[in-house]
N, CA, C and O of each residue as an XYZ file, in Angstrom:
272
protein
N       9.810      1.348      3.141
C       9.149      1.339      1.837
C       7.673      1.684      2.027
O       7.203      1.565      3.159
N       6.988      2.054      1.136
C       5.753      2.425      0.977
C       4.967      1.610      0.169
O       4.673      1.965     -0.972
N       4.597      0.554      0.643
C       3.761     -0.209      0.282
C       2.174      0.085      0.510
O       1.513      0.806      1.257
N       1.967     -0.662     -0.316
C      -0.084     -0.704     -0.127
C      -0.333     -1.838      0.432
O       0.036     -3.008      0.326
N      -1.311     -0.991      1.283
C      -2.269     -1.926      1.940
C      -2.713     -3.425      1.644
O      -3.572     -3.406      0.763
N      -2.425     -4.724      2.074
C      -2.917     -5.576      2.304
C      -3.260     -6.476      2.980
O      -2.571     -7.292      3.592
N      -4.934     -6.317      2.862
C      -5.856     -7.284      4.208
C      -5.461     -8.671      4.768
O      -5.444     -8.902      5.977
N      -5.112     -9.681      3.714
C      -4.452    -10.961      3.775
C      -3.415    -11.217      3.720
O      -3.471    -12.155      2.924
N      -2.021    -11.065      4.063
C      -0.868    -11.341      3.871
C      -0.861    -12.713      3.241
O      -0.021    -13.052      2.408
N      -1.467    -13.192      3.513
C      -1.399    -14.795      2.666
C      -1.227    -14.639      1.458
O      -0.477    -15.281      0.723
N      -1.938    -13.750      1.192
C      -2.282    -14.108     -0.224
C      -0.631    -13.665     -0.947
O      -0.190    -14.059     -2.027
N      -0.097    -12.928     -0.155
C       1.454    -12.378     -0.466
C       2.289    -14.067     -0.854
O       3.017    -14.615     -1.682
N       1.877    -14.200     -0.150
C       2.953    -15.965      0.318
C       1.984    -16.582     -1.134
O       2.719    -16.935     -2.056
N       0.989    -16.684     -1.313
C       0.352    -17.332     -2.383
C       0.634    -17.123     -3.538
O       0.503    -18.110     -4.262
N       0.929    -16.345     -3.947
C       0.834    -15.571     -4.809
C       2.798    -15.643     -5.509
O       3.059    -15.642     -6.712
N       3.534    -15.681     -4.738
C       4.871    -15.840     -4.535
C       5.036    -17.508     -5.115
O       5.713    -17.748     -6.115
N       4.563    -18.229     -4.601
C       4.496    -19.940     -4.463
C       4.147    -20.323     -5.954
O       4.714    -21.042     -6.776
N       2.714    -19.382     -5.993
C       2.706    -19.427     -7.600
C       3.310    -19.052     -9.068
O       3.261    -19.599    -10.170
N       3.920    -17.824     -8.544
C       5.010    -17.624     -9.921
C       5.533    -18.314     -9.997
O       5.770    -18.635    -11.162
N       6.210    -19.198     -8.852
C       7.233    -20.248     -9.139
C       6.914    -20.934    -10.384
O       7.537    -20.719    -11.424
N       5.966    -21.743    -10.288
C       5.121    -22.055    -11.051
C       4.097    -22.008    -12.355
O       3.764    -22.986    -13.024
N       3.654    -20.558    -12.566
C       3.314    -20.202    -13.702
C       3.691    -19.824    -14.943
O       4.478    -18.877    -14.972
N       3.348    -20.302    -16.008
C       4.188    -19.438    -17.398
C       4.131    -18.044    -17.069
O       3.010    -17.628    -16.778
N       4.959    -17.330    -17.050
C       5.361    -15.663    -17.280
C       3.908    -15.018    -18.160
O       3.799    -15.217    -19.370
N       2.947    -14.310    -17.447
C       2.629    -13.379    -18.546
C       2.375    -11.864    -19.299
O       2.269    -10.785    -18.717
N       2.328    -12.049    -20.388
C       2.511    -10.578    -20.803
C       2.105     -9.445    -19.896
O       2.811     -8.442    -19.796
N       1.060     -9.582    -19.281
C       1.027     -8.545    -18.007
C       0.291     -9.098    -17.021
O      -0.874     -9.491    -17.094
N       1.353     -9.117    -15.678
C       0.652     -8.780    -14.516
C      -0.677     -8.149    -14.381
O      -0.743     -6.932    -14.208
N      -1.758     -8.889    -14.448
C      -3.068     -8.108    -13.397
C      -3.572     -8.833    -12.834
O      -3.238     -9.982    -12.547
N      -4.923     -7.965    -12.466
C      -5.719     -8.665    -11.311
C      -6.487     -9.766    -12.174
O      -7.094    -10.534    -11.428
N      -6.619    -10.031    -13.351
C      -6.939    -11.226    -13.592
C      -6.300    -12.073    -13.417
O      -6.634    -13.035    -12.725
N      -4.711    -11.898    -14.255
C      -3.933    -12.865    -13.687
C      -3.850    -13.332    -12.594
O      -3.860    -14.545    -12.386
N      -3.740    -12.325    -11.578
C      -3.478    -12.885    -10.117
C      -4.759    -13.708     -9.316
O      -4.671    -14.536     -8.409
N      -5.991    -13.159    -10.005
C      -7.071    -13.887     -9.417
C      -6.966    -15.579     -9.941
O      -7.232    -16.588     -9.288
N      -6.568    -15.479    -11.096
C      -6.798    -16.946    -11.845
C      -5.386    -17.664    -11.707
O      -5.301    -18.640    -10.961
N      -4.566    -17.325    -12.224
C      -3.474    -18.255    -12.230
C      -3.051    -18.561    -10.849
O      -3.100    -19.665    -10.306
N      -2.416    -16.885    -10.094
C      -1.886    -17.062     -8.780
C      -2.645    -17.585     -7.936
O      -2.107    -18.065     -6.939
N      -4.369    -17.667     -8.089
C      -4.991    -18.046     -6.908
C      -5.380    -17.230     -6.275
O      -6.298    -17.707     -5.608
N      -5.170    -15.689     -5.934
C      -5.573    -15.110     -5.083
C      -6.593    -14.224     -5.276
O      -6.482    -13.090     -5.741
N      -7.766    -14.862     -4.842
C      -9.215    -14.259     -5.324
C      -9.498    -13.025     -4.366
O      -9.005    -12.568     -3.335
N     -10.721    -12.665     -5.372
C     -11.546    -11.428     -4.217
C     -10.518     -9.945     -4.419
O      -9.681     -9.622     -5.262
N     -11.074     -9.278     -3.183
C     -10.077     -7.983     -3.173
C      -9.130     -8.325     -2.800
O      -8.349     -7.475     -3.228
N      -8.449     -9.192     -2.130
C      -7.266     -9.559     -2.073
C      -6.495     -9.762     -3.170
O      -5.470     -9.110     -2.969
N      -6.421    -10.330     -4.263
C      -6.498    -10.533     -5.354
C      -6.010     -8.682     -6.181
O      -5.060     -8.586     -6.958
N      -6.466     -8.045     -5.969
C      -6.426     -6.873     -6.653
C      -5.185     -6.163     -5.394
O      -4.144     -5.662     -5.821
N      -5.394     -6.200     -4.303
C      -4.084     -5.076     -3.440
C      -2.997     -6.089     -3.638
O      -1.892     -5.649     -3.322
N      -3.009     -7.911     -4.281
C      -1.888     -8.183     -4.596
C      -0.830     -7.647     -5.794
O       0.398     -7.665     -5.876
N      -2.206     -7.021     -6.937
C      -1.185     -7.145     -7.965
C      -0.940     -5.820     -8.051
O      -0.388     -5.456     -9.089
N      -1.340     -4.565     -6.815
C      -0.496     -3.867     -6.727
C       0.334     -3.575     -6.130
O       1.053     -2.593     -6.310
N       0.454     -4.933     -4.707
C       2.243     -5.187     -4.259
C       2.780     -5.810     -4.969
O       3.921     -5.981     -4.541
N       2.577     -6.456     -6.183
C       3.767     -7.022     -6.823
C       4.432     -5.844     -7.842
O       5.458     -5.889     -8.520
N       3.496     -4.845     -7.685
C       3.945     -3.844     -8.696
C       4.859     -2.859     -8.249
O       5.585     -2.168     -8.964
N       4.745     -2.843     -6.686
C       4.861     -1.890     -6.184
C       7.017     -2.075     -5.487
O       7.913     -1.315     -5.121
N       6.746     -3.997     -5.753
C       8.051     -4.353     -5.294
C       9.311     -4.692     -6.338
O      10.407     -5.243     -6.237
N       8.471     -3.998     -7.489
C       9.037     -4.324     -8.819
C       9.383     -5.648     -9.539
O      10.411     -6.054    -10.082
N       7.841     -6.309     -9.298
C       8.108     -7.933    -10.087
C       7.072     -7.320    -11.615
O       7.092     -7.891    -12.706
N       6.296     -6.139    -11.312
C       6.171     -5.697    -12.734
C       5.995     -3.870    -12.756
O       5.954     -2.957    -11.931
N       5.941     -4.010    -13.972
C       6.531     -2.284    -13.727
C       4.717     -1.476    -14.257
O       3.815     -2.043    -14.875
N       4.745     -0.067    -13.726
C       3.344      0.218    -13.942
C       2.358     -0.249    -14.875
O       1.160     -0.366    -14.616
N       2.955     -0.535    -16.061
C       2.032     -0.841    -16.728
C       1.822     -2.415    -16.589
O       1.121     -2.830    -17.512
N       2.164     -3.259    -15.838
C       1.822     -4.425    -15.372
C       3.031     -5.583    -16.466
O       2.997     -6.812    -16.525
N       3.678     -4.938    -16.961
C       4.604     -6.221    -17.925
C       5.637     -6.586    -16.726
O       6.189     -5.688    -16.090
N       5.877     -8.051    -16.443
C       6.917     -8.129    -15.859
C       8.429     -7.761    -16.159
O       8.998     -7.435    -17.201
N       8.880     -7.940    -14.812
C      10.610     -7.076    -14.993
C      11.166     -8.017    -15.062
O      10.654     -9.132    -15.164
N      12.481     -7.734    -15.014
C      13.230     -8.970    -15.053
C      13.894     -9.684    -13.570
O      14.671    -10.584    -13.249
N      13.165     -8.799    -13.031
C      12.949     -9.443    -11.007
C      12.007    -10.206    -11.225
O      12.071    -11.333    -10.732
N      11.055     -9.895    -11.884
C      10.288    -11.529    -12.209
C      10.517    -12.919    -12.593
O       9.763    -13.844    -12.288
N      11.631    -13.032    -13.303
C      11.976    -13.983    -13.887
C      12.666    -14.373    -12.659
O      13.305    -15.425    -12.618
């Protein structure tokens, strides 16, 4: 697969731990992911384009139903 680049893998695992957890929202972004998921900084931003990229939301950032 062709994934993007990311500096922290943690933040992969973080970020994962937290959907568990969060209300669903209307779109995936890097706000979301900075605030709800936790994963700040630029890390924070190459997350929410591996979650995009693994299809938990689709380009325009709405989640799929691999999200749920």
């Amino acid at each position: 697969a062709n994934l993007p680049y990311v500096t922290a893998p943690g933040g992969i695992t973080k970020a994962i731990e937290n959907i568990k957890i969060a209300a669903k929202p209307e779109k995936v972004s890097g706000d979301f992911v900075k605030e709800m998921l936790k994963v700040k900084g630029g890390s924070g931003d190459q997350v929410t384009s591996f979650l995009k990229k693994i299809g938990l939301a689709d380009a325009s950032g709405s989640p799929t139903e691999l999200y749920n």
